[in-house]
PATI-363797 format. One record per residue (C-alpha): residue in one letter; x, y, z. Coordinates in Angstrom, 3 decimals, decimal comma, always signed. Each point is the difference from the previous one (the first is absolute). Layout:
<pts>
residuo  east  north  up
A  X  Y  Z
...
</pts>
This chain:
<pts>
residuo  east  north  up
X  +53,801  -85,021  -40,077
X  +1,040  +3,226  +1,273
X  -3,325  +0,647  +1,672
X  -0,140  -3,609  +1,482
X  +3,417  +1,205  +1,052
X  -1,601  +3,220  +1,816
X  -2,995  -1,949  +1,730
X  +2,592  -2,458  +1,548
X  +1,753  +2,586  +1,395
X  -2,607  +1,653  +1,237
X  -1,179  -2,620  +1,573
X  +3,297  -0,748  +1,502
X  +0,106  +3,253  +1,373
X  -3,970  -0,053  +1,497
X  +0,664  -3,317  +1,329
X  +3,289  +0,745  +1,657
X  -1,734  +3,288  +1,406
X  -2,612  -2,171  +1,723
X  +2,621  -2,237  +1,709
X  +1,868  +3,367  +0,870
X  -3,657  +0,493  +1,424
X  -0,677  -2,628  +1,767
X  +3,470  -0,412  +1,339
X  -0,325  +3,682  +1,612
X  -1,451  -0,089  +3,651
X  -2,771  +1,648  +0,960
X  +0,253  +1,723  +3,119
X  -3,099  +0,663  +2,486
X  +0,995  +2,824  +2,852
X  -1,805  -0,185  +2,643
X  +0,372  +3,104  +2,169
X  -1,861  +1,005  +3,253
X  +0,236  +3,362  +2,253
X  +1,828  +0,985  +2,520
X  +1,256  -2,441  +2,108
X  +3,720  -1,241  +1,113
X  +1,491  -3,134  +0,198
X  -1,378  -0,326  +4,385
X  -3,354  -0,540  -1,673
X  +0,725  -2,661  -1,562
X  +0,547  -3,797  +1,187
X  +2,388  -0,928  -1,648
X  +2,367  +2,510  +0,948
X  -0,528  -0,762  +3,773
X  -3,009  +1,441  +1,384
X  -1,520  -3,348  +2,021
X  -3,277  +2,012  +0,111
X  -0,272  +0,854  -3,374
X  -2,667  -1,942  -2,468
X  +1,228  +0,566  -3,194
X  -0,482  -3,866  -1,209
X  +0,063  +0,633  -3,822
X  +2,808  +1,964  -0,339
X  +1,918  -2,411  +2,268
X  -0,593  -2,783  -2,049
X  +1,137  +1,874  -3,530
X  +3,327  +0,914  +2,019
X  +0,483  -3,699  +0,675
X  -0,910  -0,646  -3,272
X  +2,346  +2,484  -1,633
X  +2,894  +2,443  +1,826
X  -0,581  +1,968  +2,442
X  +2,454  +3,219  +0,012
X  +0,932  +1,205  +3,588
X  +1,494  +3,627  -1,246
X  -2,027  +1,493  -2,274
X  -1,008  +4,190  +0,705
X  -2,553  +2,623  -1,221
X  +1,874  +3,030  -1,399
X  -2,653  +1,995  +1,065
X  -2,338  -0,515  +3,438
X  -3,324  +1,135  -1,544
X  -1,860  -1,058  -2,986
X  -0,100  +2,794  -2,998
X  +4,383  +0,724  -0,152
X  +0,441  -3,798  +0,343
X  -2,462  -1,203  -2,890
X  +1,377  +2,787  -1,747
X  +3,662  -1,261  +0,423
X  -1,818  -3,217  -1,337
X  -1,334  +0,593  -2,881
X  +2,765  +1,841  -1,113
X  +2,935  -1,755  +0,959
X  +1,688  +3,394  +0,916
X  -0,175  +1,022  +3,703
X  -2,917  +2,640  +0,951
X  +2,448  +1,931  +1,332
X  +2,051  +0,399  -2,877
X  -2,828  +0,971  -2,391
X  -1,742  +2,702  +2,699
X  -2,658  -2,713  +0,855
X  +0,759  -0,283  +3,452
X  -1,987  +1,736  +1,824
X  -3,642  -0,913  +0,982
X  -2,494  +0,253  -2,481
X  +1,457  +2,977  -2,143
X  -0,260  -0,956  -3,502
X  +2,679  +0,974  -1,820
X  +0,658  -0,757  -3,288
X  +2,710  -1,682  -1,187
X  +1,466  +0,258  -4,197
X  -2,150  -3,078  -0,873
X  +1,644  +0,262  -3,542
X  +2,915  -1,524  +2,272
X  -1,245  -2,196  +2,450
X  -2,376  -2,369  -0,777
X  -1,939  -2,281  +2,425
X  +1,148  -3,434  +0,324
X  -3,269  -1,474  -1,940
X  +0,860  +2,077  -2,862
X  +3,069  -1,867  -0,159
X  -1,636  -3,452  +0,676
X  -2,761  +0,665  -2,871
X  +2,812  +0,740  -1,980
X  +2,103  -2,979  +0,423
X  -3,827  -2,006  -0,492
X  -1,491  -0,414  +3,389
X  -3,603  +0,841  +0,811
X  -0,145  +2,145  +3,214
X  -2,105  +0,125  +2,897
X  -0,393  +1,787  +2,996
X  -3,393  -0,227  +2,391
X  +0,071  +2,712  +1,396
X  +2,472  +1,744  +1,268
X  +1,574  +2,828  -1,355
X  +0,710  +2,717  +2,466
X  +3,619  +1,213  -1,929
X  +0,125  +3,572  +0,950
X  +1,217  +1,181  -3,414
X  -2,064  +2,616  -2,022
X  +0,020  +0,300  -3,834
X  -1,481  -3,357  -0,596
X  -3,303  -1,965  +1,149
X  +1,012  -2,486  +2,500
X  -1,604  -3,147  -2,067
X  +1,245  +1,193  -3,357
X  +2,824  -2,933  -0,162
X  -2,333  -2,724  +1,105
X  -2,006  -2,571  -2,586
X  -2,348  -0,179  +2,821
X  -1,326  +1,269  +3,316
X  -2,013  -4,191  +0,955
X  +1,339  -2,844  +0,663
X  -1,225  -3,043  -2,366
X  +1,938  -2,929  +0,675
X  -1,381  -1,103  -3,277
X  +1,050  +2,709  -2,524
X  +2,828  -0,354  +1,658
X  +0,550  -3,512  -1,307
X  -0,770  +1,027  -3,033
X  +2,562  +3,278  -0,239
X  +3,640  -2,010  +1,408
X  +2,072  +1,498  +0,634
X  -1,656  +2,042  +2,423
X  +0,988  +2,081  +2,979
X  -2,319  +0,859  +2,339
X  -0,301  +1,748  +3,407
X  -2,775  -0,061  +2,482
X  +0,101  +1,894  +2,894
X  -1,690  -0,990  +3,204
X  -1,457  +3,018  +1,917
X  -1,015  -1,900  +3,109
X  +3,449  +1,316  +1,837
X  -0,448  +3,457  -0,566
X  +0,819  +2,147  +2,991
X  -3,773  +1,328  -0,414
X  -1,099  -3,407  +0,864
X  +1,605  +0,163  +3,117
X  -2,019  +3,015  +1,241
X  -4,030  -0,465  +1,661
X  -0,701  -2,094  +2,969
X  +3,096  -2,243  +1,104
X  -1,744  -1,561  +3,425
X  -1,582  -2,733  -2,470
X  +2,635  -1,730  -1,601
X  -0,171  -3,545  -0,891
X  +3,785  -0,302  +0,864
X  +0,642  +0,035  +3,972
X  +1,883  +3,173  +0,817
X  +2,066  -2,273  +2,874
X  +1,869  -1,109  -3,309
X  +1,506  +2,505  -1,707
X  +3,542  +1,047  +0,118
X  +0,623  +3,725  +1,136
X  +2,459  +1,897  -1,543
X  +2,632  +1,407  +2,351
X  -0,737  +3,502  -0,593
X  -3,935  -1,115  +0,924
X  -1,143  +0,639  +3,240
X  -1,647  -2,801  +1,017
X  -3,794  +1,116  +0,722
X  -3,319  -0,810  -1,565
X  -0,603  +2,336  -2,171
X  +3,260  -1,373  -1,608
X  -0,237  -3,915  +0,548
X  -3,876  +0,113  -1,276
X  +1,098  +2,295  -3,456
X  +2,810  -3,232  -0,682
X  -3,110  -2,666  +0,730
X  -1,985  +2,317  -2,388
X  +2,449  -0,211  -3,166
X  +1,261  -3,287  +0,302
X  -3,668  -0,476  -0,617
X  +0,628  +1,600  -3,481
X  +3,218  -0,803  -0,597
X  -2,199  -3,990  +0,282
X  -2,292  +1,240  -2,522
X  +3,065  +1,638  -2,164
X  +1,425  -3,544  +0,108
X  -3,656  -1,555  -1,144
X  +0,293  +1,803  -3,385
X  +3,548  -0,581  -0,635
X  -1,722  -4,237  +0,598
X  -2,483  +0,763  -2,558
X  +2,127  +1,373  -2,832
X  +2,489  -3,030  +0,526
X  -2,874  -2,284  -0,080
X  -1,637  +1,689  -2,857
X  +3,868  +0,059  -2,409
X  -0,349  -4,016  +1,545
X  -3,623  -0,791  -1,453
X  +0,733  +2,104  -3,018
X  +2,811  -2,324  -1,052
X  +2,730  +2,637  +0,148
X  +2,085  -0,592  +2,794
X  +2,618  -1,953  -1,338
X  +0,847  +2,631  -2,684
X  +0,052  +2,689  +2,428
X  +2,208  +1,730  +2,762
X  -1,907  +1,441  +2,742
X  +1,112  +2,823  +2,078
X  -1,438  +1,339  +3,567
X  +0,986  +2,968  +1,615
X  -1,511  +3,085  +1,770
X  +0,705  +3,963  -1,508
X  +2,047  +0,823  +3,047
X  -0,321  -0,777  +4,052
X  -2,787  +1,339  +2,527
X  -2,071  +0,363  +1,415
X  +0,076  +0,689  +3,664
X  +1,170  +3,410  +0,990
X  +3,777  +0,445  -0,967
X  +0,323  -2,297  -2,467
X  -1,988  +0,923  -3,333
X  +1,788  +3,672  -1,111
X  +2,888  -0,758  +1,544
X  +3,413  -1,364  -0,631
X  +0,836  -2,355  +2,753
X  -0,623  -3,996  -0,340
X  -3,600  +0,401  +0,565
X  -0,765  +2,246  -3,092
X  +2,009  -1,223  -2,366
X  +0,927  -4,151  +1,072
X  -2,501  -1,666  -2,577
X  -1,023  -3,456  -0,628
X  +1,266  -1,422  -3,706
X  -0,699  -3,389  -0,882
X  +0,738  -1,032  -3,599
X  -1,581  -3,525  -1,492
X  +1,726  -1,492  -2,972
X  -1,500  -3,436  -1,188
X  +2,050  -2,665  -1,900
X  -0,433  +0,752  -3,116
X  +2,310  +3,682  +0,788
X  +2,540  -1,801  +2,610
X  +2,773  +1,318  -1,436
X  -1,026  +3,265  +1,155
X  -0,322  -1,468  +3,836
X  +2,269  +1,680  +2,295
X  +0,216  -3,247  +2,252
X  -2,091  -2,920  +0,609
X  -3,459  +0,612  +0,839
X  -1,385  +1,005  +3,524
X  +3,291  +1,683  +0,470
X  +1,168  +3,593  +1,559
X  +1,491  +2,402  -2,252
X  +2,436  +2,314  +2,070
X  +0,666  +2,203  -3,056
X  -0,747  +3,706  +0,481
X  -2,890  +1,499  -2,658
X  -0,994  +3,276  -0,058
X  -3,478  +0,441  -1,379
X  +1,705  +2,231  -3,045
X  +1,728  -3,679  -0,948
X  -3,363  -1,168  -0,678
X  -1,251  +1,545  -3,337
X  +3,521  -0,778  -1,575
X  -0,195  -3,636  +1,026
X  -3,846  -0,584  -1,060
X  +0,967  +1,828  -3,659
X  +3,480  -2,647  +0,051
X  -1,641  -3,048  +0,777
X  -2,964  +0,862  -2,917
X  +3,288  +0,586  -2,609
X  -1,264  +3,830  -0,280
X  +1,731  +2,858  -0,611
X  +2,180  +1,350  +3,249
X  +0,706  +3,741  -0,765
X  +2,910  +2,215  +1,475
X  -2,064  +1,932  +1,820
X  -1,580  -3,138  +2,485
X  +2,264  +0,770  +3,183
X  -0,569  -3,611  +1,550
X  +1,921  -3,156  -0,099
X  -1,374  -3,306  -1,438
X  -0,297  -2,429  +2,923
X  -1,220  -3,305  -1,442
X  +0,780  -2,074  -2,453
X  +3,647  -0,355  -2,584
X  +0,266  +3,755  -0,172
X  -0,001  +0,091  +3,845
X  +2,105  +3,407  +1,627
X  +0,513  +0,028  +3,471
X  -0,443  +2,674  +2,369
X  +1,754  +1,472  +2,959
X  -2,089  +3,002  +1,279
X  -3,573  +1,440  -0,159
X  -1,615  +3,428  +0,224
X  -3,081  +1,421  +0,816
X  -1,577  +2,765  +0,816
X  -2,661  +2,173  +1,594
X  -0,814  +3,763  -0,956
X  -3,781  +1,730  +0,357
X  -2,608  -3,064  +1,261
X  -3,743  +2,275  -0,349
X  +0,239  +3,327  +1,698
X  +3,456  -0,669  +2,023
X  +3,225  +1,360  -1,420
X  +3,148  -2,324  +0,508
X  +3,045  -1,167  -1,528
X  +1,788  -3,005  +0,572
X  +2,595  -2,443  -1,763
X  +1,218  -3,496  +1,527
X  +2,207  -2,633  -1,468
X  +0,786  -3,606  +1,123
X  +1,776  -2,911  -0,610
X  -0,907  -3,390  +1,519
X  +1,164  +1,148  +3,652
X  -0,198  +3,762  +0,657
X  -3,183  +2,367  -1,266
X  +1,932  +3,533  +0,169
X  -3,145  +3,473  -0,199
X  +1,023  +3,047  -0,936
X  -2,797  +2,758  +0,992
X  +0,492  +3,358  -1,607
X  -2,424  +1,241  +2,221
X  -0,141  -1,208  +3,453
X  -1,098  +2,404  +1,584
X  -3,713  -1,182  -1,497
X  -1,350  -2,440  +2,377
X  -0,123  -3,934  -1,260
X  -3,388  +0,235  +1,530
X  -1,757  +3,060  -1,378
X  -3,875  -0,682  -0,730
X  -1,454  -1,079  -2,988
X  -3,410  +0,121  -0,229
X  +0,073  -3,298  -2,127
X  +1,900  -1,303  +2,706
X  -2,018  +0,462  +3,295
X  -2,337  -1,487  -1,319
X  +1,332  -3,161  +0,962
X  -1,027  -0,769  +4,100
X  +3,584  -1,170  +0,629
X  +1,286  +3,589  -1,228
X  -2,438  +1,601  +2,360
X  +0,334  -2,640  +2,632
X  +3,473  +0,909  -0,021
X  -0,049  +3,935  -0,024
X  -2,143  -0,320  +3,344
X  +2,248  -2,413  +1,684
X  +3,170  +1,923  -1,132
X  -1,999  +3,756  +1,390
X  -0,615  -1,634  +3,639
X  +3,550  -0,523  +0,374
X  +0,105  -3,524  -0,213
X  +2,289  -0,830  -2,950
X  +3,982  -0,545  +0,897
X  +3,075  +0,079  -2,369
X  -1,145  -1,671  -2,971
X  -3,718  -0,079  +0,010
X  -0,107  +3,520  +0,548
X  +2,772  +1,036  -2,583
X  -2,659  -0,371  -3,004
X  -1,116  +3,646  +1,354
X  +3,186  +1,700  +0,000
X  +2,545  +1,281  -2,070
X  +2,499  -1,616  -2,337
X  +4,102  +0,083  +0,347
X  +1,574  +0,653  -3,363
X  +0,966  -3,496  -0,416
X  -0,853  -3,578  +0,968
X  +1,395  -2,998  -0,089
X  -1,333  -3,496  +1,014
X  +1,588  -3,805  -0,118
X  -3,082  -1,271  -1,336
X  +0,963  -3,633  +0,326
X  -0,509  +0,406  +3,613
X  -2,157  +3,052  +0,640
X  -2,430  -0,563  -3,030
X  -2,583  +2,748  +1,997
X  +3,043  +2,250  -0,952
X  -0,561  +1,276  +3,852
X  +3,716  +0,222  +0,828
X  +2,001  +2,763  -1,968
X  +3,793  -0,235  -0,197
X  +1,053  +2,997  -1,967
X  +1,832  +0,941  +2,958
X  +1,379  -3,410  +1,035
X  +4,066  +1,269  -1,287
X  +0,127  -4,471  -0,840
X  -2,431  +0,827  -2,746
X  +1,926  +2,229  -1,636
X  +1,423  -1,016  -2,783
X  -3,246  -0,903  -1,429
X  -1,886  +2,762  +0,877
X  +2,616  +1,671  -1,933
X  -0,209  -2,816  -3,205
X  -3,930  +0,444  +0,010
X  +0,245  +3,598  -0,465
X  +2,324  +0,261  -2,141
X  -2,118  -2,756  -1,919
X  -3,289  +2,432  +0,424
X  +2,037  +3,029  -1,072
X  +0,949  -1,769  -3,358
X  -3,442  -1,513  -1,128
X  -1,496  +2,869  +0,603
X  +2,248  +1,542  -2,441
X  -0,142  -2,497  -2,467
X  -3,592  -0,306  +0,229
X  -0,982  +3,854  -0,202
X  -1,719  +0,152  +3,279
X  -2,551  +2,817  -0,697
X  -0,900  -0,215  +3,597
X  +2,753  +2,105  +1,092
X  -2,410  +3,627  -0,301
X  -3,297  +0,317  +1,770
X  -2,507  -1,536  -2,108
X  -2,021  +3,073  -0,860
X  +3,458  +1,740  -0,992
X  +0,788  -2,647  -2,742
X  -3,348  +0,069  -1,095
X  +0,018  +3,529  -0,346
X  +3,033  +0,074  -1,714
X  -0,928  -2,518  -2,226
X  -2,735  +1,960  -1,300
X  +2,068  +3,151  -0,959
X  +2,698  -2,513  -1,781
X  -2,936  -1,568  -1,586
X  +1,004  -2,857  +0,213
X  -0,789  -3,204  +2,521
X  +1,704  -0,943  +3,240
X  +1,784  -2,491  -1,743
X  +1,932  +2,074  -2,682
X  +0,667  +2,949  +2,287
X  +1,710  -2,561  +2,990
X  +1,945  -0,940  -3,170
X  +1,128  +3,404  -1,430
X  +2,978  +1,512  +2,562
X  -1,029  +3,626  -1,263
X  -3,061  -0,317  +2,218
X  +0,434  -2,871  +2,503
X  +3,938  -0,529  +0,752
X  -0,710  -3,563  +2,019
X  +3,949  +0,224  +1,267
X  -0,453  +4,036  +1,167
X  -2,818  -0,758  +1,643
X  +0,969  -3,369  +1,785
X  +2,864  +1,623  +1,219
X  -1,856  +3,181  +1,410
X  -2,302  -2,007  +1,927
X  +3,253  -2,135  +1,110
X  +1,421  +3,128  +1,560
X  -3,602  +0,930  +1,713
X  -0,394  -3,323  +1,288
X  +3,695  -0,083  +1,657
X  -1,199  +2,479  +3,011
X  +3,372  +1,001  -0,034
X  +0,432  +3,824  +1,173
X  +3,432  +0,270  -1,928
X  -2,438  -0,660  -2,838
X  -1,996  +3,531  +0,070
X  +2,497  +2,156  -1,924
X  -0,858  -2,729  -3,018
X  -3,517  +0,412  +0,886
X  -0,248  +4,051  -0,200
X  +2,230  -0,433  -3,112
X  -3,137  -2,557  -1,389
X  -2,918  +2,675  +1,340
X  +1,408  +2,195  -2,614
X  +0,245  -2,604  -2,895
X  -1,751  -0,175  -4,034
X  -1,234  -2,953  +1,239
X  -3,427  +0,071  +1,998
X  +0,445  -3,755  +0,718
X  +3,556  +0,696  +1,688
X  -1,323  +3,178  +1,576
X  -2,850  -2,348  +1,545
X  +2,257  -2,357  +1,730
X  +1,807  +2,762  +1,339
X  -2,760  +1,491  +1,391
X  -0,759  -3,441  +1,376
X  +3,695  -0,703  +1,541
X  -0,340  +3,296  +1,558
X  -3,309  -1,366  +1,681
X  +1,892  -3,228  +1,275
X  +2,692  +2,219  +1,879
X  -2,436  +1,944  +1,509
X  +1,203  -0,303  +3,925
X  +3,004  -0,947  -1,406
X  +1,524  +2,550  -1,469
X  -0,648  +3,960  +0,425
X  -1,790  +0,702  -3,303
X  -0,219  +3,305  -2,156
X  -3,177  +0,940  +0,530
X  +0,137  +3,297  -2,563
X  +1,371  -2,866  -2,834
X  -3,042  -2,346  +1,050
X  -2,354  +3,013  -0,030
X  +0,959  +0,844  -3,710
X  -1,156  -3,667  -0,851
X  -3,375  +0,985  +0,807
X  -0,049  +1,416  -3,660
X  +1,363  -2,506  -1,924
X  -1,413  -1,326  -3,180
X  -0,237  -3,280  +1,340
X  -3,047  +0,021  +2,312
X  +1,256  -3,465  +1,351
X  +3,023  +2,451  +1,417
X  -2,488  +2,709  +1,434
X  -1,539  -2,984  +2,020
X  +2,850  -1,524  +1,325
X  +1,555  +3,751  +0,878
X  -2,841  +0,924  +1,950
X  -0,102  -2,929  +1,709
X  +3,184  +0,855  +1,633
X  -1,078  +3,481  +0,860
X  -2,673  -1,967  +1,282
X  +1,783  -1,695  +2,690
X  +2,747  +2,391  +0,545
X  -3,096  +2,194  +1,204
X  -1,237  +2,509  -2,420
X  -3,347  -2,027  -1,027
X  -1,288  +3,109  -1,518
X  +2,363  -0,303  -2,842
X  -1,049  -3,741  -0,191
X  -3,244  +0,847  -0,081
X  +0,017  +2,989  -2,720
X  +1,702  -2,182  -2,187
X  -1,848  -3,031  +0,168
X  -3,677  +1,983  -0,370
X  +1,400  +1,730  -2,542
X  +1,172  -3,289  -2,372
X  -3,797  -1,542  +1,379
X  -1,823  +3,007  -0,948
X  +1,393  +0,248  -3,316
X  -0,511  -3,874  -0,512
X  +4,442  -1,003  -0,100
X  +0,521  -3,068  -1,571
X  +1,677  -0,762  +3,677
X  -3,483  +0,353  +1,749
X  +0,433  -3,927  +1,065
X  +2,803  +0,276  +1,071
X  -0,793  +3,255  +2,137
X  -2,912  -2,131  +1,353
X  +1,623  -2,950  +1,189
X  +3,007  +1,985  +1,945
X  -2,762  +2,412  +1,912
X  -1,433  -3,481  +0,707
X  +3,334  -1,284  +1,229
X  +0,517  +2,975  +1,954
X  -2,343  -0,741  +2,447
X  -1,439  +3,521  +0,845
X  -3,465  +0,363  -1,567
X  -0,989  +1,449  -3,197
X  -1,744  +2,974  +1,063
X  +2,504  +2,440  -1,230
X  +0,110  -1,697  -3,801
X  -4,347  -0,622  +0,181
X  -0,712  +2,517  -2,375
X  +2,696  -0,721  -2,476
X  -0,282  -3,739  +0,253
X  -3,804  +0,152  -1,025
X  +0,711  +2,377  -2,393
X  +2,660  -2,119  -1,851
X  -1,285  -1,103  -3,359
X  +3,102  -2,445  -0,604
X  -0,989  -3,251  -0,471
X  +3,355  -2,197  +0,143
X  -2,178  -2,896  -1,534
X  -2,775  +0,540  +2,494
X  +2,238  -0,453  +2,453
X  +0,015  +3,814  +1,513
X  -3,266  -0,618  +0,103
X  +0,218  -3,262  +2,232
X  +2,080  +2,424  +2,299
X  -2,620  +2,668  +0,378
X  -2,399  -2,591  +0,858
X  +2,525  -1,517  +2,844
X  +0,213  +3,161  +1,090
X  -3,771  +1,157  -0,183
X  +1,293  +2,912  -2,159
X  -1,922  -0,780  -3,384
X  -0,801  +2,638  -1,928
X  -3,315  +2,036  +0,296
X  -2,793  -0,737  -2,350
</pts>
């Protein structure tokens, strides 16, 4: 009896685990590259043919405020798959690497298998973290809609590669789509080399949109489609110049469209074919996909669950741009539904600056002419130039982000609510991007330990000292330099750093110690050396500049990128670096190297 007893139960429990099962959704992602929400037809473009995906958004909710945390592929899959942002883990800047405590945070998948899903993801991976093969979470690298039916619940991703900014490169004078119809962006001059590049990825955004089709029709003929949610969306915006790596509308305004069939309606936002004006942030999506499966949501996932019972809503987003390739920057932004507010910790780095990867692209080049013959005005021409400290932009009615108000006085009140906002996630979030990148590293190395421990131990990385020294360089306020000599001087190479930099911003400003800026040149920080002789560069001594840079290339400085890209943005030729920049042996990721080859400097063989 007692074993009868056992066997019932048993049965009980393997039959009520099969209904759990079978009750769970599966969830098919559907993810593409590259492209914002004006490629897309159902977001507005007339001239866009994006058929399939226009027909799943009437078919299921179509969300009209949904942004990339990151503007470029590798930090924002990384923020993916994680569920904690790139730039709080040291994964932010362009393929890098780093390694993260795996012991701690586990991919999403993991936590899928574990709660009984199968997992899928064809083919995509891309996640910027090191430490751990990129397709060691997945059950499988193909898509087979009928193992699939045979391994609910499943959750599987296919990514479409047809939208890739390298598919917008080659021959753009014979595009199926007419280049009469496309819409310009503002900041777009309107010329051919331009109007022909739209023609010429509209064509692949089309073919993009044909394999989004198949997969819906294949989850159809499989039989599956009423026991699963579909989800579109692209990995951040693009892909014209000044939109993919960058934080305005263009590079970060994606298309999400979520499809929920009957069977799951309680988990419908709204009635079918509807808009969705909630905000998501792409770091809400990995806790939402692990809620709606019933996994496990750790502590660490730094999103907000935006579907479904366990819904959390959301007032702000942040993103973020640091190194893209072989061009150093540093950028934060935050929005809500009306204003987009950048911060750029170093404006004095063009928005513009060439990437090889980038000129490819006929527009970019197209562009570059146009704007060197002195035929760009105001805001097609401001690409080239520049950046203020700060922007702001009323997106709901300039969403080209063309027209910046950070020094309309109506505006400010906000301007003074979004930075305050900024300020405190990037404390509560560990920004680790508040160092030069190869400083952090370096550091990082000599703790032993990764990015993500040392942004979370104040010993080495004090996120509130350092917030607030780059707060004071960023003021350009001259009453602000006794502070600043005061910082040249402190423990702290990070606070000495931003010093060094605030002293750079009041150059012309203020009257500046040169004998205090000249002792900088020996710092321990080689990130201060640059910066130093960079304003005994333009206050006139270049020699100085010059001995100090050769010297850090010549003995291969972990700054040598850096060093690179500000002799670039200098403007005055290389020739008195040429033998120290070919000699440099630091590779940056390649990346030094990418320089030297911009600059016909590589090194002798």
């Amino acid at each position: 009896m007692q074993i009868r007893s056992l066997i019932a139960l048993w049965m009980c429990v393997v039959f009520s685990n099969c209904l759990f099962a079978q009750d769970r959704p599966n969830i098919l992602w559907l993810t593409c590259e590259d492209n914002n929400v004006n490629w897309v037809g159902c977001y507005g473009n007339p001239h866009a043919d994006t058929p399939n995906i226009d027909a799943l958004a009437g078919e299921g909710f179509q969300y009209m405020n949904c942004y990339a945390n990151a503007p470029v592929c590798a930090p924002s899959r990384s923020t993916w798959i994680t569920g904690v942002h790139a730039l709080s883990m040291g994964t932010h800047p362009m393929r890098s690497r780093y390694p993260i405590p795996h012991d701690r945070i586990r991919y999403y998948p993991d936590l899928l298998k574990d709660a009984g899903y199968y997992v899928g993801n064809a083919r995509k991976t891309d996640y910027n973290i090191g430490g751990r093969g990129d397709g060691e979470a997945w059950d499988t690298n193909k898509v087979d809609f009928g193992k699939l039916k045979q391994k609910q619940p499943f959750f599987m991703v296919i990514n479409s590669t047809k939208s890739h900014e390298s598919k917008a490169f080659g021959d753009v004078n014979r595009s199926q789509h007419d280049p009469k119809n496309v819409r310009l962006a503002k900041y777009h001059p309107d010329i051919p080399g331009i109007r022909n590049n739209y023609a010429h990825y509209h064509d692949q955004v089309k073919k993009m949109d044909a394999d989004i089709g198949d997969a819906l029709k294949k989850l159809e003929d499989a039989g599956l489609a009423e026991n699963t949610i579909v989800v579109h969306n692209s990995d951040h915006g693009g892909v014209i110049a000044r939109s993919k790596r960058f934080l305005f509308n263009s590079g970060t305004h994606c298309p999400l469209i979520v499809r929920i069939p009957a069977k799951y309606k309680h988990l419908r936002p709204a009635e079918p074919g509807s808009k969705i004006e909630d905000m998501v942030s792409f770091i809400d999506m990995t806790k939402t996909w692990l809620d709606l499966c019933g996994a496990e949501t750790p502590d660490y996932l730094q999103g907000r669950v935006f579907l479904g019972p366990h819904k959390e809503s959301r007032q702000y987003h942040v993103s973020f741009r640091s190194r893209m390739d072989e061009r150093c920057d540093n950028v934060r932004a935050i929005r809500d539904k009306r204003f987009l507010y950048i911060r750029n910790y170093m404006p004095y780095a063009p928005w513009g600056q060439h990437l090889n990867y980038l000129w490819k692209m006929e527009a970019t080049k197209a562009w570059q002419r146009y704007h060197d013959e002195g035929k760009t005005d105001a805001v097609t021409g401001r690409f080239f130039g520049t950046k203020p400290m700060e922007e702001l932009y009323d997106a709901t009615v300039d969403p080209d982000n063309v027209n910046n108000l950070i020094d309309d006085p109506q505006y400010a009140a906000d301007i003074k609510r979004l930075r305050t906002e900024l300020d405190q996630w990037q404390i509560r979030h560990y920004d680790a991007g508040l160092l030069p990148e190869s400083e952090i590293v370096r550091m990082s190395e000599q703790a032993g330990k990764t990015i993500f421990d040392v942004v979370r131990d104040p010993a080495l990385y004090d996120v509130e000292l350092l917030l607030a020294a780059s707060r004071r360089a960023m003021q350009q306020d001259p009453g602000q330099l006794p502070a600043l000599y005061k910082d040249l001087t402190h423990d702290d190479a990070g606070v000495r750093y931003w010093a060094t930099v605030g002293c750079f911003y009041l150059q012309g400003e203020a009257d500046l110690d040169m004998d205090l800026i000249r002792k900088q040149l020996k710092d321990a920080s080689h990130h201060v050396r640059v910066m130093a002789a960079w304003i005994l560069y333009r206050a006139g001594d270049k020699d100085s500049a010059a001995e100090c840079w050769n010297d850090l290339l010549s003995n291969d400085s972990y700054a040598s990128l850096k060093i690179l890209n500000v002799i670039d943005w200098i403007g005055d030729g290389t020739e008195p670096y040429a033998e120290a920049i070919r000699s440099c042996k630091f590779s940056h990721g390649g990346y030094v190297g990418r320089m030297q080859e911009y600059m016909n400097l590589q090194p002798k063989k």
